[in-house]
DSSP file (Angstrom, degrees, kcal/mol; ACC not computed):
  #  RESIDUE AA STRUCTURE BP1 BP2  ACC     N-H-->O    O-->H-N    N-H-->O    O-->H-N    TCO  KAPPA ALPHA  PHI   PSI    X-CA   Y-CA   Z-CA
    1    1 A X     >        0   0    0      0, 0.0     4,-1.0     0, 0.0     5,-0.1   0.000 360.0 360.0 360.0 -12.6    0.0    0.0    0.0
    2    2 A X  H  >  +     0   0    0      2,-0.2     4,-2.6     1,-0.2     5,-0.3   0.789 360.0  48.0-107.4 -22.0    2.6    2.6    0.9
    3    3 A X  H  > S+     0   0    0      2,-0.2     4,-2.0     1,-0.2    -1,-0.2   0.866 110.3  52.9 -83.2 -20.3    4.6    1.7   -2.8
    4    4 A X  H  4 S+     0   0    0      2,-0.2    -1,-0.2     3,-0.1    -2,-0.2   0.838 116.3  39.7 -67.9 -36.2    1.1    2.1   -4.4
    5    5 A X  H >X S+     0   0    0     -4,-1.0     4,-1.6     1,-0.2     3,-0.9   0.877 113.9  51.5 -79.4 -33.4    0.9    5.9   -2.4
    6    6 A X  H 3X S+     0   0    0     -4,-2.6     4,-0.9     1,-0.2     3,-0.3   0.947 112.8  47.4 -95.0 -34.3    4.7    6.9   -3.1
    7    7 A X  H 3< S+     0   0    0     -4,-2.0    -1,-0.2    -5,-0.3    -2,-0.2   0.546 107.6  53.5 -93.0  16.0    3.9    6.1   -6.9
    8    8 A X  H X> S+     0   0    0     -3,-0.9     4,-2.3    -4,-0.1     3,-0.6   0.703 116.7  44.7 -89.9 -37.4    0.4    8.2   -7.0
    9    9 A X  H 3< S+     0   0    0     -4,-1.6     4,-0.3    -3,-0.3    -2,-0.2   0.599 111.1  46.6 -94.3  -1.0    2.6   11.0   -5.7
   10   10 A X  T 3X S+     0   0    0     -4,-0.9     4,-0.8    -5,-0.2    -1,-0.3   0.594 109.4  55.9-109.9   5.9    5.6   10.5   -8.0
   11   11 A X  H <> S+     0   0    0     -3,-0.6     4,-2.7     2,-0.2    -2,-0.2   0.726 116.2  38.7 -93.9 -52.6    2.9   10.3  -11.0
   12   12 A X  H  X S+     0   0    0     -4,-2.3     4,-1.2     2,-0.2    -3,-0.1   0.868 110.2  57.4 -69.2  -6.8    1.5   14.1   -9.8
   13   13 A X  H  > S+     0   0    0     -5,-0.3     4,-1.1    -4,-0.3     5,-0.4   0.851 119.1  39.3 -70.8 -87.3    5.3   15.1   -9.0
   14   14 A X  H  < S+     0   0    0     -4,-0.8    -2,-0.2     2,-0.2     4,-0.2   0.428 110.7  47.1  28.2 -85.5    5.2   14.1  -12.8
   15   15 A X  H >X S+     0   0    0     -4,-2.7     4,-1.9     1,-0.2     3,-1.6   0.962 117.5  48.5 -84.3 -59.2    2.1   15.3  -14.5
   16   16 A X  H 3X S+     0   0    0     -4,-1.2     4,-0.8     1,-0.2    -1,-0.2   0.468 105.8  59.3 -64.2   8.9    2.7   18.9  -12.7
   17   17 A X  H 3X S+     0   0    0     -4,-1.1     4,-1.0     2,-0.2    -1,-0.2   0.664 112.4  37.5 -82.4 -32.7    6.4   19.0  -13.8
   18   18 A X  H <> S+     0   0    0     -3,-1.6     4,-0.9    -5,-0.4    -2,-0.2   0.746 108.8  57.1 -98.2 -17.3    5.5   18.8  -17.1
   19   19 A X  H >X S+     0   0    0     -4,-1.9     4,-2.9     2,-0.2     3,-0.9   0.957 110.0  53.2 -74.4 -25.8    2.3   21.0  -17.1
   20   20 A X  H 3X S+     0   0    0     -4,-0.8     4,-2.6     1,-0.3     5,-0.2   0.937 111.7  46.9 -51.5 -52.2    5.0   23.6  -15.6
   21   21 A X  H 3< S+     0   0    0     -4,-1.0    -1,-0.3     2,-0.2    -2,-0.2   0.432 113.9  48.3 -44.1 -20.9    7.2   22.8  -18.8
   22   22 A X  H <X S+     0   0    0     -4,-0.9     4,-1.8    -3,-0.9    -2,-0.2   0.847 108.0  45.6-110.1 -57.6    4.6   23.2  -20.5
   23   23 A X  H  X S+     0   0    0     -4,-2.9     4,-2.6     2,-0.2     5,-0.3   0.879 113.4  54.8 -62.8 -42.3    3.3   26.5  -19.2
   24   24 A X  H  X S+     0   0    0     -4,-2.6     4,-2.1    -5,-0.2    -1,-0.2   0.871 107.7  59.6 -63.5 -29.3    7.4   28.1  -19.5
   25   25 A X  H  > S+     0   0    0     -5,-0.2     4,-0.9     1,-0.2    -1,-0.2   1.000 107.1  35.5 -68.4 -50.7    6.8   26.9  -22.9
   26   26 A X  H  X S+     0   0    0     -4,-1.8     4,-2.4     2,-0.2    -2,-0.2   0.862 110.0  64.6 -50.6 -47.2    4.1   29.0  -23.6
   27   27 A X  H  X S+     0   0    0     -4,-2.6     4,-1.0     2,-0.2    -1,-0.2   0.895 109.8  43.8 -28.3 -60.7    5.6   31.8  -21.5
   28   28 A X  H  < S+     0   0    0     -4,-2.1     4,-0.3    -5,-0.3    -1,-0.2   0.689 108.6  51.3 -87.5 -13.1    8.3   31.8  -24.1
   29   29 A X  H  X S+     0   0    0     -4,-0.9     4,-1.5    -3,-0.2     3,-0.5   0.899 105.1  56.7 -81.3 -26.9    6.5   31.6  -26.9
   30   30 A X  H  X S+     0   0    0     -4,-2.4     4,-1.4     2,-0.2    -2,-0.2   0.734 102.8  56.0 -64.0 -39.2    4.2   34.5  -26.0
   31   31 A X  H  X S+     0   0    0     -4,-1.0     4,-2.2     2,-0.3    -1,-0.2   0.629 108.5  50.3 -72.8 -30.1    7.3   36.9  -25.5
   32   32 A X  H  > S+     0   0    0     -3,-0.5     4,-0.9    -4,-0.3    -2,-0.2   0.889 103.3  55.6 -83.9 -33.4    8.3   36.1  -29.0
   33   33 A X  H  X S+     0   0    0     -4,-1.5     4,-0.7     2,-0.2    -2,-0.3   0.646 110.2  43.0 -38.2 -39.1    5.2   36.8  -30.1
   34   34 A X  H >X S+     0   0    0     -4,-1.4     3,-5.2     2,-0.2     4,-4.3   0.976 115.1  54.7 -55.2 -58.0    5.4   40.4  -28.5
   35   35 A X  H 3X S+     0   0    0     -4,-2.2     4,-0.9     1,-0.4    -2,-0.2   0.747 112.0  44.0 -45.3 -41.3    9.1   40.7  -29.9
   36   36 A X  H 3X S+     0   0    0     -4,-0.9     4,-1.2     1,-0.3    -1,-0.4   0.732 116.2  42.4-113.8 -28.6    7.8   40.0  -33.1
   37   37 A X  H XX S+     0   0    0     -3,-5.2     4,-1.7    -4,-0.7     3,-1.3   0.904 108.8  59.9 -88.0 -42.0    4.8   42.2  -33.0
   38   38 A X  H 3X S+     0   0    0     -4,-4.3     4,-0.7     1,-0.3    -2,-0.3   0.912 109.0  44.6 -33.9 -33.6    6.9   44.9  -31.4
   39   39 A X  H 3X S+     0   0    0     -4,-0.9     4,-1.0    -5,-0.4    -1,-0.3   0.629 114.3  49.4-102.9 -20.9    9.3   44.8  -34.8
   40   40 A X  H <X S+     0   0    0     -3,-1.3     4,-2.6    -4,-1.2     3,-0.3   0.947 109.7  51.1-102.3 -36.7    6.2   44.7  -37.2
   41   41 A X  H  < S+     0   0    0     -4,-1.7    -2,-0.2    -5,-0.2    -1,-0.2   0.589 113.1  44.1 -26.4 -34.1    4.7   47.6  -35.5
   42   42 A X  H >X S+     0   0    0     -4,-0.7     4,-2.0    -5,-0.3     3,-1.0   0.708 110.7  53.1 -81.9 -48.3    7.9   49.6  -35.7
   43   43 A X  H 3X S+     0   0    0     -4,-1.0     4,-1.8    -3,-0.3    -2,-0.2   0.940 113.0  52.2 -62.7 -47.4    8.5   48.5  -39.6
   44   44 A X  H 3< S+     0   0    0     -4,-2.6    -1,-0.3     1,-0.3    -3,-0.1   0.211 104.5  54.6 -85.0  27.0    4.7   49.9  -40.0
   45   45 A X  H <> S+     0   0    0     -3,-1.0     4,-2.0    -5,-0.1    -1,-0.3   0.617 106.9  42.8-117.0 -44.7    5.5   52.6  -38.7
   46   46 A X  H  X S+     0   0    0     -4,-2.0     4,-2.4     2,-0.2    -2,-0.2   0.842 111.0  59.5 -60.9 -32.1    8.5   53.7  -40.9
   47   47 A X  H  X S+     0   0    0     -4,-1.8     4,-1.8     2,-0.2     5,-0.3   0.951 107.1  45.1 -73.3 -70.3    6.6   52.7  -43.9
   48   48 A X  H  4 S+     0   0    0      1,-0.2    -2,-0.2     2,-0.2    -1,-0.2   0.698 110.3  54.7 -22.2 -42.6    4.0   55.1  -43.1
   49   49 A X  H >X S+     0   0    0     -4,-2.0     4,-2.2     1,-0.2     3,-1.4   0.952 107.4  44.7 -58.5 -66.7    6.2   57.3  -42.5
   50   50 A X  H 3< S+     0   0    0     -4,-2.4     4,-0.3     1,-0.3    -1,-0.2   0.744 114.5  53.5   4.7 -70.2    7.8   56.9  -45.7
   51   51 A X  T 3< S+     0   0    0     -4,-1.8    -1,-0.3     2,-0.2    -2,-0.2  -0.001 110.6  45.9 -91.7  12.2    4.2   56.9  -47.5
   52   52 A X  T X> S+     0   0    0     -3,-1.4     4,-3.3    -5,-0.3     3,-1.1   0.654 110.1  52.0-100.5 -58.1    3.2   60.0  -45.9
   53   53 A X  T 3< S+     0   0    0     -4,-2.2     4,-0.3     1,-0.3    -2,-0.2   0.591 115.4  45.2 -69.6 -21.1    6.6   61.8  -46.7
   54   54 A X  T 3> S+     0   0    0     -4,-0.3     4,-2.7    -5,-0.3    -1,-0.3   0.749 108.5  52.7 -74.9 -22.3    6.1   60.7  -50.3
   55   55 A X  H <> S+     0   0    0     -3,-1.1     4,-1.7     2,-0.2    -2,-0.2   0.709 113.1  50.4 -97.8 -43.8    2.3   61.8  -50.4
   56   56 A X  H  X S+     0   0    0     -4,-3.3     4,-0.9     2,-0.2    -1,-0.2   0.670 104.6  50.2 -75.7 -18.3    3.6   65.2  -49.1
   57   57 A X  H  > S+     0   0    0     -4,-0.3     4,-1.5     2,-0.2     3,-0.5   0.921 120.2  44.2 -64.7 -66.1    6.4   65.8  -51.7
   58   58 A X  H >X S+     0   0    0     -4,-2.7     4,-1.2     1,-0.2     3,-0.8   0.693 113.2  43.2 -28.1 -88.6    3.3   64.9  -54.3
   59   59 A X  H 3X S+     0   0    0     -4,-1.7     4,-2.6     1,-0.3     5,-0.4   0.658 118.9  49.7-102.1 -52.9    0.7   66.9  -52.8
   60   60 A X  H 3X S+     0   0    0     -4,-0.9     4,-2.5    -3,-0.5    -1,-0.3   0.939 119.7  42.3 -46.0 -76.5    4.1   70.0  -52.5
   61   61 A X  H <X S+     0   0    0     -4,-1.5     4,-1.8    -3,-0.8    -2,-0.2   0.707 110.7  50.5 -26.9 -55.2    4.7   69.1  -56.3
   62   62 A X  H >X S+     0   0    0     -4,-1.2     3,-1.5    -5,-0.2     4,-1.1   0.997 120.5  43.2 -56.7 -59.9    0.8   69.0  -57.6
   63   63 A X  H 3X S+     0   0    0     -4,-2.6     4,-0.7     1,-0.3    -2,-0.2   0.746 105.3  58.3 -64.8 -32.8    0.6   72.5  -55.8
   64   64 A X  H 3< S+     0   0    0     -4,-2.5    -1,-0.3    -5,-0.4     3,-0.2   0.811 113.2  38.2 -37.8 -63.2    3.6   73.8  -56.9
   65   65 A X  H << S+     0   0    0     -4,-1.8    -2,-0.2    -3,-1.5    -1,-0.2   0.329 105.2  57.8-117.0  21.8    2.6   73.4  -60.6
   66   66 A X  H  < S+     0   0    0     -4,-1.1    -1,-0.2     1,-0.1    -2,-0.2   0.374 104.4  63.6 -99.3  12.7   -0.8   74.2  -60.7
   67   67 A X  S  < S+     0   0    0     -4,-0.7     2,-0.5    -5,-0.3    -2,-0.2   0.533  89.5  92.8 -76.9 -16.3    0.6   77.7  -59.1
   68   68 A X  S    S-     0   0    0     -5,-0.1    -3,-0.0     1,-0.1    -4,-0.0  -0.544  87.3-100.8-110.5 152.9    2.4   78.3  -62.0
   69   69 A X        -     0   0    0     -2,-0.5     2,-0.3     1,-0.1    -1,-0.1   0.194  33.5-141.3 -52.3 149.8    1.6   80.2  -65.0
   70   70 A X        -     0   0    0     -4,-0.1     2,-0.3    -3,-0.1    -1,-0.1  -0.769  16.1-115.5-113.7 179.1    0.5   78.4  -68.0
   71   71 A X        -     0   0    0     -2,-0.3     2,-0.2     1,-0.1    -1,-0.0  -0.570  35.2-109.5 -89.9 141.6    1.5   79.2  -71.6
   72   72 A X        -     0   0    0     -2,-0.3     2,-0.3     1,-0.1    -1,-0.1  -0.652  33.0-132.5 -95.3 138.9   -1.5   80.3  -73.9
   73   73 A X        -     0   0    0     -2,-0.2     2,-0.3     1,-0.0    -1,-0.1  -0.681  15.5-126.5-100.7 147.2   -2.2   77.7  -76.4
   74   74 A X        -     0   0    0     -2,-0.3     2,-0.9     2,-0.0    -1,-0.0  -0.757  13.7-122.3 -95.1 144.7   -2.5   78.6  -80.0
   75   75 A X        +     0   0    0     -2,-0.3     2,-0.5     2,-0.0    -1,-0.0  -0.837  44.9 164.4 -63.6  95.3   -5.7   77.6  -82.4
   76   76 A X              0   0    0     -2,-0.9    -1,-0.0     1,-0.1    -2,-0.0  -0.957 360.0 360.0 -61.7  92.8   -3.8   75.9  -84.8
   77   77 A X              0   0    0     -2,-0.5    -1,-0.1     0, 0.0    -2,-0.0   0.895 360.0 360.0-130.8 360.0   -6.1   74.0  -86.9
């Protein structure tokens, strides 16, 4: 009876040893999962940036040359 009790406690010494392993596994994948969103959050944020600072050179450009005089076209026909 007592080898039947010391191996019910060395099967939950066991089972929670690995659900602990189990949970530090998860633990660590979750953290990589931040890292990883942390670094595509950062990437979309420099491409926006980017796409903004291009969208404002346009938008400079468009304005730029519908300020400027235009040339009178001749009726040629």
């Amino acid at each position: 009876m007592f080898k039947a009790l010391g191996q019910l406690f060395n099967m939950f010494f066991v089972l929670f040893s690995g659900g602990e392993k189990l949970a530090k596994a998860f633990d660590d994948i979750a953290g990589i999962a931040q890292a990883e969103a942390a670094g595509l959050s950062a990437q979309m944020d420099i491409e926006r940036g980017t796409r903004l600072s291009l969208l404002r050179h346009d938008a400079k450009l468009a304005l730029a040359g519908s300020e400027e005089p235009k040339a009178p076209q001749s009726k040629a026909a």
